[in-house]
Structure formats: C-alpha cells, structure tokens
N, C-alpha and C positions, 0 to 999 in steps of 0.2 A: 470575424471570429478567428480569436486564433490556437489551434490543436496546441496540443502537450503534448514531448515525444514520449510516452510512456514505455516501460519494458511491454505490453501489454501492445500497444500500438505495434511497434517495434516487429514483434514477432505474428502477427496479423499482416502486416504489408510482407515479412518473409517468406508466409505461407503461401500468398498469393502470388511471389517473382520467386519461387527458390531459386534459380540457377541467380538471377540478379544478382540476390541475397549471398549464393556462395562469390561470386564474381568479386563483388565489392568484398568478402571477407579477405578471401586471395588475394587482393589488391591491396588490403590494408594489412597483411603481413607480409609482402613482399617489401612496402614500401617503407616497412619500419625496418625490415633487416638489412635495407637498403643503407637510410642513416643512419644506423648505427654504424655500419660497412666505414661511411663517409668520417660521423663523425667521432669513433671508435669507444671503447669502453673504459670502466675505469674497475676496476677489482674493489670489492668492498674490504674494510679495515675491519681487525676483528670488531664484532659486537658487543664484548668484554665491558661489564661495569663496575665501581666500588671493587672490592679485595679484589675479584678476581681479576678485575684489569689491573691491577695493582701488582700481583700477581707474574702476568702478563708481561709487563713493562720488565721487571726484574731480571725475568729471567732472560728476556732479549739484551736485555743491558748486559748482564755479567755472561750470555751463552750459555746457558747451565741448563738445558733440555735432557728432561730423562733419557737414559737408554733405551732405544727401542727394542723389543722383542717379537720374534716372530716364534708360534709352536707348530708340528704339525704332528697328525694321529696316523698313526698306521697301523691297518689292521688286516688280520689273517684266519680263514676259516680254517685254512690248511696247516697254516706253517705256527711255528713259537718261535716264541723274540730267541731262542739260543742257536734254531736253525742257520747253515750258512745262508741259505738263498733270501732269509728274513733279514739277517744282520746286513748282507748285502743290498737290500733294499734300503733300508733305514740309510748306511752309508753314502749310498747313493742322494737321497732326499737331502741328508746333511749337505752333503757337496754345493746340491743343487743352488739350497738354501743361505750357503756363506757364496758363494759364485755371483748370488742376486745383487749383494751389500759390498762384493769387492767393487 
C-alpha cells in the first residue's frame, strides 16, 4: 500500500518530530542559500507589457528619464517660516538635500 504525502500527512509526522521537522527546515534553507551562494542570481527584467513596455524601451533608448524630485515638510509649534532659527532650519534641510544628489 502505498501513503500520499499530503499537506495533512505532512504536518501530523511534524507534530510528532517537531525539532526533526525544524532540523530538516534549517537544513533546507541553508542548503538553498548555499546554491544560490554557488550558483549566483540573475536580477529580473522589468515586468513591463504592450504600451507600457513600449514605453519602457523608449525611453532607455533615447535616456529621456523624468527628473526626480525629492520634497520635505518642516514644521513648527514654535517658530514661523519668517523666524531666523525656522529659515535656518529649512536652509539647512535644502543643503542637506542638494548634498545627497551632488
């Protein structure tokens, strides 16, 4: 007679060896991040289908990538955006912020 391994199965022989059950789990993610270690990764391509890989394609062809924008909020119980120690803040954040993108 021969068993099925069912999910049902499966977690009935788990119950009965837990440490086993972790052992072998342990063992089977160590042994996958092993080969991959060995036989390394590959980065997926965009997912991109119809226009918008179309899209896609164009703009890597000609480099034509929007400007990026970064914003940030700054805000004050105390102070108003006309104080110096507010404006000197703000200043400061700008710096920070063009400093990142030199």
């Amino acid at each position: 007679m021969r068993r099925h391994l069912s999910p049902a199965a499966i977690g009935r022989w788990s119950a009965r060896r837990p440490w086993l059950a972790i052992t072998c789990w342990l063992a089977f993610v160590v042994a996958s991040v092993a080969l991959l270690a060995v036989t390394g990764s590959k980065g997926l391509q965009s997912g991109t289908t119809g226009e918008a890989a179309r899209a896609e394609t164009m703009l890597r062809t000609h480099q034509a990538r929007p400007a990026l924008h970064e914003y940030a909020c700054l805000h004050s119980a105390a102070l108003l955006t006309r104080d110096p120690a507010f404006r000197a803040a703000i200043g400061k954040v700008v710096a920070s912020m063009q400093g990142a993108w030199s």
